[in-house]
N, C-alpha and C positions, 0 to 999 in steps of 0.2 A: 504494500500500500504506500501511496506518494508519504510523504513526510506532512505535508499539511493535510493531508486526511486524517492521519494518526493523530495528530495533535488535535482536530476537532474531537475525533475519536476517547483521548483522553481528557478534555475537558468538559464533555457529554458525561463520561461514566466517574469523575472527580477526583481521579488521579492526580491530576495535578491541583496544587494547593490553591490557589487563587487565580483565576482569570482577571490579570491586566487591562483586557479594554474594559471588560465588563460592568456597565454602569452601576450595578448590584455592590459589587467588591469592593468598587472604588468608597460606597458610601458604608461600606464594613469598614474599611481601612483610615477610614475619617478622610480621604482625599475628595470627597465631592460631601456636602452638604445636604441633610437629611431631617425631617420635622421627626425626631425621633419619638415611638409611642413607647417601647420598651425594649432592652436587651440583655439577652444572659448568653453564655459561654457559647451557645450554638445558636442562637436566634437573633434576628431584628427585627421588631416593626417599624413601621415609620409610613408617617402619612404619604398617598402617590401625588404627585408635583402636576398631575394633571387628573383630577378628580372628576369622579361623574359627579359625585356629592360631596358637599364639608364633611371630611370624616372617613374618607375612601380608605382605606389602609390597606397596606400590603403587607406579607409575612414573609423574610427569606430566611432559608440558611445560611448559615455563616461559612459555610464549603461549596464551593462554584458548581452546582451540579444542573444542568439545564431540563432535566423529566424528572417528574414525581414519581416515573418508576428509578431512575438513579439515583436516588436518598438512598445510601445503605441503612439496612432492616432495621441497626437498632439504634435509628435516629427517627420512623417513619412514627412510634406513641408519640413522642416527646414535640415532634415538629406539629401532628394534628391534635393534641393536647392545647396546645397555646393557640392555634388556628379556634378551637372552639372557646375560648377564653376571649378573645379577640371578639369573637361574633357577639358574646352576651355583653361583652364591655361597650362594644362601637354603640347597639341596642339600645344597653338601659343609661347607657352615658349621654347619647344623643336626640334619646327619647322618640326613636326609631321606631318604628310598626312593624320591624321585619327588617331582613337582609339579605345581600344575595353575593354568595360566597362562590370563587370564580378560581381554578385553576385551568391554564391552557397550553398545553404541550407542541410546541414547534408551532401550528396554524396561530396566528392572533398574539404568538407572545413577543413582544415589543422590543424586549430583554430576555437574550437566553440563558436565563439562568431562573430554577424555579420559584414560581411565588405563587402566594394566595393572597386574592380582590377577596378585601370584607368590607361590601360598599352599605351603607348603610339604605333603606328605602324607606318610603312613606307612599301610604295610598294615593294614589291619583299623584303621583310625584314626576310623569310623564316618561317615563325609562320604558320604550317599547323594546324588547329582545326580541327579534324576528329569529326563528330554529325553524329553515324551510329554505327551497321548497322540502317537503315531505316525501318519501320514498317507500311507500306502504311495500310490504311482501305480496307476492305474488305467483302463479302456478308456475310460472319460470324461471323465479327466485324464493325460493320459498323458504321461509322463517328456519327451520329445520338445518339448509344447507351452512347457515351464517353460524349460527349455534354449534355443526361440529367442528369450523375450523375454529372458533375461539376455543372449542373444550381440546380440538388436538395442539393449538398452542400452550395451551395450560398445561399440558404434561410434558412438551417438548420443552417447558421452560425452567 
């Protein structure tokens, strides 16, 4: 494999200790500027610099990993531990009606490096999410066929 595939390679699965561009790292390492909400040994939150809502928060880790499947296993409690501490504090701090809690893997993520949206909402608050068009199953793809390749990845994995 080229040398710069490898290197994406090992900044995907966290090998390497800190991604240098990475706008995440930079505001781990105090070089970029952060409305910080809270930090401990492996976490940060910090308000996102371009909010749907007052109060948007983001959650990373403190190791450069860009998919919530490369969180190694015994950091995935601990990171969505504080992920759901976050959602009850943005809520009852902000006096929120609700929330809508966002991770996005390579499509939509802005920064590749993993994070969770705990944006806060309120009814009639105007945030339409369009999830469509719609792709029902059918006799030619039928529910069944999608079902066994995910259950044959789960053992191939």
């Amino acid at each position: 494999m080229a040398e710069g595939g490898r290197q994406e390679s090992l900044f995907r699965r966290g090998e390497v200790a800190e991604g240098r561009a990475c706008a995440f790292c930079k505001i781990i390492r105090g070089e970029v500027e952060a409305t910080v909400i809270r930090e401990t040994g492996d976490l940060i939150s910090f308000l996102d610099h371009r909010p749907l809502f007052h109060g948007h928060t983001l959650l990373v880790p403190k190791i450069h990993v860009q998919l919530m499947s490369d969180l190694p296993a015994e950091r995935v409690a601990g990171f969505f531990t504080e992920a759901q501490r976050l959602e009850r504090a943005v809520e009852t701090g902000l006096e929120a009606d609700g929330s809508m809690i966002l991770i996005n893997n390579v499509i939509s993520q802005s920064v590749p490096h993993l994070h969770v949206h705990i944006i806060p909402r309120r009814k009639k608050d105007g945030l339409r999410i369009w999830l469509g068009p719609r792709h029902p199953y059918t006799a030619t793809s039928p529910a069944e066929t999608f079902a066994e390749k995910i259950r044959q990845a789960l053992k191939d994995a």
